[in-house]
TORKOL-4160 file (C-alpha; in steps of 0.2 Angstrom, whole numbers, padded with zeros to 4 digits, m for minus):
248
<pt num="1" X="0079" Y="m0069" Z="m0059"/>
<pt num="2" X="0063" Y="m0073" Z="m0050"/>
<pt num="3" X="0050" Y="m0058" Z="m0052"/>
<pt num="4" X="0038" Y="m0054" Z="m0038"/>
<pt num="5" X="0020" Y="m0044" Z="m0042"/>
<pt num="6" X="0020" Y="m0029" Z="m0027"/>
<pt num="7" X="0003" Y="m0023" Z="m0027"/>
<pt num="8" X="0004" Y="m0004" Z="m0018"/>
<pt num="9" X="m0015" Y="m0002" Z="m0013"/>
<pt num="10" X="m0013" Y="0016" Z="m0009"/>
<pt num="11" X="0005" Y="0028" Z="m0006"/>
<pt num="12" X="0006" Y="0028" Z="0012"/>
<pt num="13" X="0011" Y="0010" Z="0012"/>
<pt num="14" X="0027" Y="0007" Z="0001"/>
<pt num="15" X="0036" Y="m0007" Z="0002"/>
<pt num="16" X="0049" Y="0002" Z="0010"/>
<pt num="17" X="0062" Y="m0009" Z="0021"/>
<pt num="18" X="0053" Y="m0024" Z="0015"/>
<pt num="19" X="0057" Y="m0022" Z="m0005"/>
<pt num="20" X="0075" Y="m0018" Z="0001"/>
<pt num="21" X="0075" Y="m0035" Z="0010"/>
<pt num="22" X="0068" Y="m0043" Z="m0005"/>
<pt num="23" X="0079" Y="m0035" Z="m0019"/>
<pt num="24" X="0094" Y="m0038" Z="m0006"/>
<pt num="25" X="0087" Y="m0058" Z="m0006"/>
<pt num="26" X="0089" Y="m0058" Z="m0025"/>
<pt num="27" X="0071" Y="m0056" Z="m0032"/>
<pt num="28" X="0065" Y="m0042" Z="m0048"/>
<pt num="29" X="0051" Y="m0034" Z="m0040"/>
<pt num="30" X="0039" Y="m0025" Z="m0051"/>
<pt num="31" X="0028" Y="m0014" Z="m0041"/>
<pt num="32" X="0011" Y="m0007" Z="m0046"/>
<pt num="33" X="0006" Y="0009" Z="m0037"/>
<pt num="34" X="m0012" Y="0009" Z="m0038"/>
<pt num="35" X="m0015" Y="0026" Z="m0033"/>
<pt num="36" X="m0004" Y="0032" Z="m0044"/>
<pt num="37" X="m0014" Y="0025" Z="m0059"/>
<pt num="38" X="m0003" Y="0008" Z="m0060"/>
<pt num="39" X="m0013" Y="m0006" Z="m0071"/>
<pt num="40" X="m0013" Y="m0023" Z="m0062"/>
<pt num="41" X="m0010" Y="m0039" Z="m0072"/>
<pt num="42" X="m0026" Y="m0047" Z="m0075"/>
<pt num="43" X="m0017" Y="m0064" Z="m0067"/>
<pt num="44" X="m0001" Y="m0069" Z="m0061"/>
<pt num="45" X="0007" Y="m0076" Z="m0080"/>
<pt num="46" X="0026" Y="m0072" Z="m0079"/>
<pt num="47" X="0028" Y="m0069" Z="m0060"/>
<pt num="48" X="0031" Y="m0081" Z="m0048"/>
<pt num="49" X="0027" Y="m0074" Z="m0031"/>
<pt num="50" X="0014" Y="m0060" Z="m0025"/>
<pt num="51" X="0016" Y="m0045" Z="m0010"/>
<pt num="52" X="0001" Y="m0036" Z="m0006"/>
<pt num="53" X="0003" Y="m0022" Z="0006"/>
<pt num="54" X="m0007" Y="m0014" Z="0014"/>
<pt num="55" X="m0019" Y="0006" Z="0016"/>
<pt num="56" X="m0031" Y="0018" Z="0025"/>
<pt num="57" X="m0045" Y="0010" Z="0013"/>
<pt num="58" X="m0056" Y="m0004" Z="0023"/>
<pt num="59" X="m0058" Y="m0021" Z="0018"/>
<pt num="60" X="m0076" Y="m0019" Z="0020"/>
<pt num="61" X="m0078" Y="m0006" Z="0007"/>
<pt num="62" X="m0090" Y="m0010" Z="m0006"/>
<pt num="63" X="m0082" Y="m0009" Z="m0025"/>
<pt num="64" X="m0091" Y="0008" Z="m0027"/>
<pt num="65" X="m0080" Y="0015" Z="m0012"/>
<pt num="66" X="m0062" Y="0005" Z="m0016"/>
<pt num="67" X="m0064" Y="0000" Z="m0036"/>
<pt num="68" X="m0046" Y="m0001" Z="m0034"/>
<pt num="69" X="m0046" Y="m0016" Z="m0021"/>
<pt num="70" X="m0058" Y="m0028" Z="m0034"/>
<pt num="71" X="m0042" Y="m0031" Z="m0045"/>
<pt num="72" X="m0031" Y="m0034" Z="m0029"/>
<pt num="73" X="m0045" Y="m0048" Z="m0022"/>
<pt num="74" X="m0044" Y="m0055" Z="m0039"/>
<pt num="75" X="m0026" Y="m0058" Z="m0040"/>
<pt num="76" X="m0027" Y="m0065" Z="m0021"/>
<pt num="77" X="m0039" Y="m0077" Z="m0028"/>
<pt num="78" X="m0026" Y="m0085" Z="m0041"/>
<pt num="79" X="m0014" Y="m0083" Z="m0027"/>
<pt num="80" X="m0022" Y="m0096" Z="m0017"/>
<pt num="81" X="m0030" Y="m0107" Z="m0030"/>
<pt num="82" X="m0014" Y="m0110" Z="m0037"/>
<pt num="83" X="m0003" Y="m0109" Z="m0021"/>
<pt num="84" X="0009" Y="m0094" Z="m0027"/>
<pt num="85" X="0021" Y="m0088" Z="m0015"/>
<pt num="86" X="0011" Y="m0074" Z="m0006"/>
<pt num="87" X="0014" Y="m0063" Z="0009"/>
<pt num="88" X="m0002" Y="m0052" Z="0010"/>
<pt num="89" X="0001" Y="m0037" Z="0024"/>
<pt num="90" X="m0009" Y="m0028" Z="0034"/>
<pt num="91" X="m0027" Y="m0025" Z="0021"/>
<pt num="92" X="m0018" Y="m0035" Z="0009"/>
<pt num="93" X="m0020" Y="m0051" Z="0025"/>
<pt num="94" X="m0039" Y="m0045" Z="0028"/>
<pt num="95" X="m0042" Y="m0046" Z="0009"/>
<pt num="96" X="m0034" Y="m0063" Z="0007"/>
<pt num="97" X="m0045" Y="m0069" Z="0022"/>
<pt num="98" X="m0061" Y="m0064" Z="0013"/>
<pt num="99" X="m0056" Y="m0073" Z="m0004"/>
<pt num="100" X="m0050" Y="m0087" Z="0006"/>
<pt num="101" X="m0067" Y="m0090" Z="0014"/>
<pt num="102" X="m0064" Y="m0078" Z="0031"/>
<pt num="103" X="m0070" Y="m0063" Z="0033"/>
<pt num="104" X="m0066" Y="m0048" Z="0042"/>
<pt num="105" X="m0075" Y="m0035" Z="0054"/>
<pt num="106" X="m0071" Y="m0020" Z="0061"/>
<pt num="107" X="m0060" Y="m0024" Z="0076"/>
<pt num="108" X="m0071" Y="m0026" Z="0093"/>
<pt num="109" X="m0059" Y="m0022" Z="0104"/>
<pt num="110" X="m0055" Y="m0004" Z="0094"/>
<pt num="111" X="m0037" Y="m0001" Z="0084"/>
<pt num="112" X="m0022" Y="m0010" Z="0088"/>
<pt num="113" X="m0007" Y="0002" Z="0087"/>
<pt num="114" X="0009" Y="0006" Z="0087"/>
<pt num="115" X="0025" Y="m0005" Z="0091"/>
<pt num="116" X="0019" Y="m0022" Z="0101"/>
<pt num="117" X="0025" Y="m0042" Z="0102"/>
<pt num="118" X="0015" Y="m0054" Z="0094"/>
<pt num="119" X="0017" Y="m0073" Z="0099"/>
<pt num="120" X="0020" Y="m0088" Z="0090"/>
<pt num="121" X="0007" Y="m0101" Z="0089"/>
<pt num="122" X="0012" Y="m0123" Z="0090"/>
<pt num="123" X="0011" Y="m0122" Z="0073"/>
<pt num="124" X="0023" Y="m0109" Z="0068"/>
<pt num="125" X="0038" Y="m0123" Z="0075"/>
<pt num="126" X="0035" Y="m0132" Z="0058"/>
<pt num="127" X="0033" Y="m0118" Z="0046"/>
<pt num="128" X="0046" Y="m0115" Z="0035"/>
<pt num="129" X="0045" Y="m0096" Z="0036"/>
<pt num="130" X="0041" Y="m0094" Z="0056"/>
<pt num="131" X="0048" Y="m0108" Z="0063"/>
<pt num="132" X="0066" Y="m0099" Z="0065"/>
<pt num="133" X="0058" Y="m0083" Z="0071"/>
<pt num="134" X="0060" Y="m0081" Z="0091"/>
<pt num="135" X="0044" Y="m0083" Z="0102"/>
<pt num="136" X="0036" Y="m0065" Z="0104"/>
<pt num="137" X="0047" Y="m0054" Z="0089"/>
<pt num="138" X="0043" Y="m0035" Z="0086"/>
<pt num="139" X="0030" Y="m0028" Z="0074"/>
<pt num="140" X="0021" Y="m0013" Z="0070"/>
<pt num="141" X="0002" Y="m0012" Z="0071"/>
<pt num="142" X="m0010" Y="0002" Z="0062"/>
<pt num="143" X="m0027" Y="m0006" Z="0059"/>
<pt num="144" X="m0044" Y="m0004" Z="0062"/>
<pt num="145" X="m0049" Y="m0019" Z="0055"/>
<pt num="146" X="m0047" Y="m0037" Z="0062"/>
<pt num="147" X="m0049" Y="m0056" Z="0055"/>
<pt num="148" X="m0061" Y="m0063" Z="0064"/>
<pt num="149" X="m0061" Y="m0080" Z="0054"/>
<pt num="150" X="m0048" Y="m0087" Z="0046"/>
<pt num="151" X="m0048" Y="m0093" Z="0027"/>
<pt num="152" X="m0056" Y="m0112" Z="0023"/>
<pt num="153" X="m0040" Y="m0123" Z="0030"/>
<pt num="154" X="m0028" Y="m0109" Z="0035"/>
<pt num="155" X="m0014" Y="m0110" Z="0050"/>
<pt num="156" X="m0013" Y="m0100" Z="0062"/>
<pt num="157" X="0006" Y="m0094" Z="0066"/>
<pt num="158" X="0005" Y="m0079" Z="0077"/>
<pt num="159" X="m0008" Y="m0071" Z="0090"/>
<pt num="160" X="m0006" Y="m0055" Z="0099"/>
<pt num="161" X="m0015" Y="m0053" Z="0115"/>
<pt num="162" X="m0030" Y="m0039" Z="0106"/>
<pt num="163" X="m0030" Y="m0049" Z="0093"/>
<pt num="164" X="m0029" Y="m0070" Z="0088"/>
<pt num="165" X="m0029" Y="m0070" Z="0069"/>
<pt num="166" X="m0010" Y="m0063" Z="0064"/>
<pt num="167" X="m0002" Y="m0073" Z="0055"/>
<pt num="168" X="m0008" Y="m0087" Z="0044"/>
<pt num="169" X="m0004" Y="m0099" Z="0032"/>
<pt num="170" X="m0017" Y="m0104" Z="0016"/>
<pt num="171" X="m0010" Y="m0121" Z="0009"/>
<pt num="172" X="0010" Y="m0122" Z="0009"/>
<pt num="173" X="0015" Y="m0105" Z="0002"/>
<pt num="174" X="0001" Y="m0091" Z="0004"/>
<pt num="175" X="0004" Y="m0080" Z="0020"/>
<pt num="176" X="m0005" Y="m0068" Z="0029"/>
<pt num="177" X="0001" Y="m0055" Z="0041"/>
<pt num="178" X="m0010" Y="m0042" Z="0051"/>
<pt num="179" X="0004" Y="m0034" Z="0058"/>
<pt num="180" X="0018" Y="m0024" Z="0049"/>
<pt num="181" X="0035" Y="m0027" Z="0045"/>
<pt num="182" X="0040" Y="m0014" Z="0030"/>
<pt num="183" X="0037" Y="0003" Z="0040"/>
<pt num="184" X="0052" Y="0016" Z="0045"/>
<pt num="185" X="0052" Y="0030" Z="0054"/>
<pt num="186" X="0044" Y="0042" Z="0041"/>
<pt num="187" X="0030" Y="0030" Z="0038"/>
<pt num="188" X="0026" Y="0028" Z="0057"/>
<pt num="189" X="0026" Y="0046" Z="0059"/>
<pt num="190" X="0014" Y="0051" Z="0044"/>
<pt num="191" X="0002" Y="0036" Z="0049"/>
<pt num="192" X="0002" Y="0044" Z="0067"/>
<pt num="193" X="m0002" Y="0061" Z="0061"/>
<pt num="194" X="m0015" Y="0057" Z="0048"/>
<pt num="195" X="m0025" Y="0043" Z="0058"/>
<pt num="196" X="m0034" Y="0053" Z="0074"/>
<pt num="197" X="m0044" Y="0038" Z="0079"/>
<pt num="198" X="m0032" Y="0027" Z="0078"/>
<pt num="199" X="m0018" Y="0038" Z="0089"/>
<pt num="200" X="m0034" Y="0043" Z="0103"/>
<pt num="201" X="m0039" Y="0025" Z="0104"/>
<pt num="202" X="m0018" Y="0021" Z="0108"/>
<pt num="203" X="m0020" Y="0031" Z="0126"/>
<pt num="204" X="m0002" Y="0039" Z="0117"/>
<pt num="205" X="0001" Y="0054" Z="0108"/>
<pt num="206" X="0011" Y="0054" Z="0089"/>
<pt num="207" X="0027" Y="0058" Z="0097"/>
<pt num="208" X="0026" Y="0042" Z="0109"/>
<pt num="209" X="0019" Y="0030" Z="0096"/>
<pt num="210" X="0034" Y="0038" Z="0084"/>
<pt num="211" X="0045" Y="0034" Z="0098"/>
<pt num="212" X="0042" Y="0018" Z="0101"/>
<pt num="213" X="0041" Y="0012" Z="0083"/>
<pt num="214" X="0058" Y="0021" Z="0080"/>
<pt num="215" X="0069" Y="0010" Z="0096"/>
<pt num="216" X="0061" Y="m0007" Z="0089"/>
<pt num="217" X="0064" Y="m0003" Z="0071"/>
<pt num="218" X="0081" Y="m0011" Z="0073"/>
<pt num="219" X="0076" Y="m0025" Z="0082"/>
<pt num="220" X="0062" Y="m0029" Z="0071"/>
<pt num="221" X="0076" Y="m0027" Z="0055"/>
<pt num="222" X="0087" Y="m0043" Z="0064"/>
<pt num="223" X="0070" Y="m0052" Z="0065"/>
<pt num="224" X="0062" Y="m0048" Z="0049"/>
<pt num="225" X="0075" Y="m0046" Z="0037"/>
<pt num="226" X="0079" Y="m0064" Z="0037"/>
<pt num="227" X="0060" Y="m0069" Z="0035"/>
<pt num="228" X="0061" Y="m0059" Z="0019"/>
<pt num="229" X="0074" Y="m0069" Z="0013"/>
<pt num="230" X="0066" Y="m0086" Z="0016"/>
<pt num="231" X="0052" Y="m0079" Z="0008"/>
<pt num="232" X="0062" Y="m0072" Z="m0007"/>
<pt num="233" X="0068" Y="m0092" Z="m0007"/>
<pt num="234" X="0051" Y="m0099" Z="m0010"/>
<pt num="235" X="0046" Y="m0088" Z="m0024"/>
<pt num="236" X="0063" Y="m0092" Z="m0029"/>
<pt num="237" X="0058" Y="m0110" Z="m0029"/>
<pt num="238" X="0045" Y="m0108" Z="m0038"/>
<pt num="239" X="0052" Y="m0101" Z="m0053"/>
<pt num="240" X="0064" Y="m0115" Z="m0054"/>
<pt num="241" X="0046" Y="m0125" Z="m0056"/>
<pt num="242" X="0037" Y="m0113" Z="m0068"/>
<pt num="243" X="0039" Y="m0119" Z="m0086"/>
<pt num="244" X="0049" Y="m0109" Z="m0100"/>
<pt num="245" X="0044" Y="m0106" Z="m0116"/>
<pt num="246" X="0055" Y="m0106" Z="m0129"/>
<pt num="247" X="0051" Y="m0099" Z="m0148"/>
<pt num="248" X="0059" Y="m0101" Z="m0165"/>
């Protein structure tokens, strides 16, 4: 069975629905809970795919502030030189950017939150993962953050109207998504209650933003579910490609 490394950055962002989708697709996962103390692997030996979730910690905090993210950039950085299958969410898409050669700032135009549509770009018609996705599908946004410039390379799949940099592409099987796909109600709910600036900066209060997030949550399960899948196939794929050792 194909293994897939799930790096938790911190317990507010489980992998949730998205795990579920991935075990349903047919993949091991072996999550590291780095706020509960988890060890990361020092590289990605024996897996053969990479999810990186995402936090409330910032992608611009020094080592000092976030120790926990240096070992999280470093397996981004083996990700991409050795074009793993990788879908990097939320931080874990702002993290990937830096190692890639973007960067990230705080985002100009304040938080994007709450349920909203992002839109496909051309480029997305001939990606494996987003082509079959519909023009404008349902995510969940939480981040204070933004990309402001893509990796070295990258392909930009999906814009939203506060924000360009989405979802990209790093060579063929590295992926990066601003938005969230992973959250349930629960999740919405605590992010909402715990995040002030965030929920002021909305113009809505927790029960609307909870509200919202709870009538697309379905939709976005129809959408997203199956992208987990084609995901699950290319780390799938790769496994079938990574040697095997065989002892005496």
């Amino acid at each position: 069975m194909a293994r897939l490394l799930v790096v938790v950055p911190h317990p507010t962002d489980p992998p949730a629905r998205l795990g579920q989708w991935l075990r349903d697709a047919g993949l091991e996962l072996d999550e590291r809970h780095l706020g509960a103390g988890d060890p990361l692997p020092a590289d990605l030996g024996g897996y053969d795919g990479l999810l990186v979730l995402g936090g409330p910690q910032s992608s611009l905090d020094p080592a000092e502030v976030s120790p926990e993210l240096v070992g999280v950039r470093a397996l981004l950085d083996q990700a991409v030189a050795a074009d793993v299958p990788t879908l990097a969410v939320c931080l874990g898409a702002q993290l990937l950017a830096q190692v890639g050669g973007g960067s990230t700032r705080v985002g100009v135009e304040g938080p994007e939150v709450g349920a909203c549509l992002v839109g496909k770009r051309d480029a997305a018609d001939a990606d494996p993962l987003f082509a079959p996705l519909p023009l404008s599908p349902d995510v969940l946004q939480f981040h204070h953050d933004e990309i402001d410039r893509l990796p070295t390379g990258a392909t930009l799949l999906a814009s939203s109207v506060m924000y360009p940099h989405q979802a990209y592409r790093v060579g063929q099987h590295v992926y990066g998504i601003q938005f969230h796909v992973e959250t349930d109600d629960a999740i919405v709910r605590q992010w909402a209650e715990s995040d002030s600036v965030c929920v002021a900066a909305s113009g809505l209060d927790v029960d609307t933003i909870c509200a919202r997030a709870a009538a697309v949550h379905p939709d976005m399960a129809e959408v997203w579910a199956p992208f987990a899948g084609r995901f699950a196939a290319l780390v799938q794929q790769h496994a079938g490609r990574r040697p095997t050792t065989v002892g005496r």
